[in-house]
N, C-alpha and C positions, 0 to 999 in steps of 0.2 A: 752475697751471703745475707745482706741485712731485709733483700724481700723474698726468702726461704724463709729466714726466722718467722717475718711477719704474715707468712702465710700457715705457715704453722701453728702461732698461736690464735689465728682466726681459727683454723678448725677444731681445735682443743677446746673453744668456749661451748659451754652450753646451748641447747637451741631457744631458749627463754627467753638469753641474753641479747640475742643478736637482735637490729634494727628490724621493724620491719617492712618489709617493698613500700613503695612508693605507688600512692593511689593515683590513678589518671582519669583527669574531668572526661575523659572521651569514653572510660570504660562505663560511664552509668548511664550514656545516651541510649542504649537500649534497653535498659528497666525503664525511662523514664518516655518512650516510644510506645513501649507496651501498654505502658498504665495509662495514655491517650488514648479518649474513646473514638471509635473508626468513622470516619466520615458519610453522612447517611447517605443511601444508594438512591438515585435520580429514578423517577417514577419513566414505567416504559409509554413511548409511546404510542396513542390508540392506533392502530392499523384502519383505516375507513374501507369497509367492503364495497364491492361495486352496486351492490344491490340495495343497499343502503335509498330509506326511503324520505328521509327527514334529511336537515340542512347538515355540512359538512364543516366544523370548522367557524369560528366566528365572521367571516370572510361572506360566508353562503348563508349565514345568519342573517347579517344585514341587509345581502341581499334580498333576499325574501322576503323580509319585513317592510322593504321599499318598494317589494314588486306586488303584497299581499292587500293593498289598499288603491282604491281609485286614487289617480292624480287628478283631484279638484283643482288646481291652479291652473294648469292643464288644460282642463274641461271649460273653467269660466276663462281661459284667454281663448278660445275658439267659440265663446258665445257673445266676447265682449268685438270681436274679429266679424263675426254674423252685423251686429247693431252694426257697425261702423260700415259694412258692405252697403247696407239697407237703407242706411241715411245716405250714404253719397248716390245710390240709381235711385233714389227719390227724388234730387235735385234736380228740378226743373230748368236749371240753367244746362245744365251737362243733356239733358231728355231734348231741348230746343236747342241746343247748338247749332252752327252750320257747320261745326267739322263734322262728318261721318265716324272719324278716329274716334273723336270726342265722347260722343254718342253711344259709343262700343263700351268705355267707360264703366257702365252701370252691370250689365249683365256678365261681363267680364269677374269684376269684382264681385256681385254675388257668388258667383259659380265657383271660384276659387273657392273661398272661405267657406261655402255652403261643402264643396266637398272635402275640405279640408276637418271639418266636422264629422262628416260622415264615416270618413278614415278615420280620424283621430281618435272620437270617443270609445271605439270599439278597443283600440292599442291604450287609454286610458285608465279599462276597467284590469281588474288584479289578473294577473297572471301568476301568482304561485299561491300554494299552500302551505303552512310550517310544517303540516301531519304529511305532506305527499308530495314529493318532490319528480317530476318526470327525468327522464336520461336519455338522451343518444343510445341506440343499443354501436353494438362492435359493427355491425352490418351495415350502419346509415343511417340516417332520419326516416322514420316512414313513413311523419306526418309531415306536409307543405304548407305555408302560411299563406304563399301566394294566392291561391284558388279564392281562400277571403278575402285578402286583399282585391283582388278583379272582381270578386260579385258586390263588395260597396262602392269599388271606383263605377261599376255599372249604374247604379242605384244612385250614384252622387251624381252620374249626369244625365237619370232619366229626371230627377226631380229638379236638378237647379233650374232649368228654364217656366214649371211651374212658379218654383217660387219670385224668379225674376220677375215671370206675368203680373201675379200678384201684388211685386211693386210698384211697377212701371203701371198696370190698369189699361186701360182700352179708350183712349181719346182721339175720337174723330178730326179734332182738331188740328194735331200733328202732324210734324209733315211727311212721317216717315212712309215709308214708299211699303205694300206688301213685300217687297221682295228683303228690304231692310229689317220689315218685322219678322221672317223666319234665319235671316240669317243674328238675331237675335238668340233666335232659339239655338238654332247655332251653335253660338259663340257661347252661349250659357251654359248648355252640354259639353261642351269639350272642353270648359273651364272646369266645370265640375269631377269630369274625368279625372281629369291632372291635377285637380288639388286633392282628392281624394287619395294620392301617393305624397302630396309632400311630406305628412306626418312620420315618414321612416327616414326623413333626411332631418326631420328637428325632433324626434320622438320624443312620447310623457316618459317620467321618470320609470314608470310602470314597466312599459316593452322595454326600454333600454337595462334594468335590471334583470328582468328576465332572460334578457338574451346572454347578458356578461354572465350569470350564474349557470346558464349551459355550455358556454364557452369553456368555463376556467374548469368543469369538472372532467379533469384529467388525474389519471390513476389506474393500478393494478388490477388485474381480475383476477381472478381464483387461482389460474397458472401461471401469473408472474409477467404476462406480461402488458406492455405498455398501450393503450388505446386511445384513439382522440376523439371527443363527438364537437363537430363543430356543424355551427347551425347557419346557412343561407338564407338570408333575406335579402327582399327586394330592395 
């Protein structure tokens, strides 16, 4: 009886009178949501065409900028490689030996270095441009590096045995046999040959960034999809 009564005189009080609800810290999280300003939208990023003719990316930047300038360090350690050839098949100790091997010595060593030169400096001058960047097409390479490669390795061993003549000179004195003096020439031309290729197993900064910056451009074409251009060298 006594929570009728108390029910009853709750609803008989005016509505002014009564408490009112009870505010909950949860109910203002969203006025206080709203009035946070939206988080700013992340910038889209650039899609790189395949046609695209300038560098890609800071990556293809640098390369270029490493492949756009002759490798001088490069150039003067295959000219400082020359002197050092040049002074040892001048030594007249090594030119008068009695070993034959010994003797081999001079021409050997020019011919190397001399075609080491001759291949090198060519791989040393710039290979790209920041305004024009070449690509693999979808189809292949359709230009070959080899073909120059083999016309200086030719060129490195028609001249090294001049230049060896030149240092060695023409002395009646000597003991060496005609048949010693052409296999000179010889051994000077096929040295030339062959060094005229090693600059692709130590290459200047130059080839070797040009060749990574045709390597790594990989990407979409127009229809979505995926292409390699990778480049063969010797």
């Amino acid at each position: 009886m006594g929570l009728v009564a108390a029910a009853l005189l709750y609803d008989a009080l005016p509505v002014d009178s009564l408490p009112p609800p009870p505010t909950l810290g949860a109910s203002q999280a969203p006025a206080a949501t709203a009035a946070a300003p939206a988080p700013p939208v992340p910038p889209g990023a650039y899609v790189y065409a395949p046609g695209d003719i300038y560098p890609r990316g800071l990556e293809e930047q640098r390369l270029c900028a490493a492949a756009s300038r002759p490798d001088w360090i490069y150039l003067g350690g295959l000219v400082v490689l020359d002197v050092g050839a040049i002074a040892v098949g001048s030594l007249s100790a090594l030119q008068n030996s009695g070993s034959l091997p010994v003797r081999f010595v001079g021409p050997v060593a020019i011919g190397v270095t001399w075609g080491a030169t001759v291949g090198g400096a060519w791989l040393a001058l710039p290979k790209c441009s920041p305004e024009w960047i070449g690509e693999t097409p979808r189809e292949g390479k359709v230009r070959s590096n080899w073909p120059v490669a083999l016309s200086l390795a030719l060129l490195a061993g028609a001249t090294a045995p001049v230049i060896n003549a030149i240092v060695a000179g023409y002395d009646t004195s000597s003991p060496w046999s005609t048949f010693e003096r052409e296999m000179h020439v010889v051994a000077a031309g096929l040295a030339g040959f062959g060094g005229a290729f090693l600059p692709y197993l130590l290459p200047p900064q130059t080839w070797a960034a040009a060749q990574k910056l045709d390597r790594i451009r990989f990407g979409t074409d127009g229809r979505g999809g995926y292409f390699i251009g990778y480049v063969g060298t010797l």
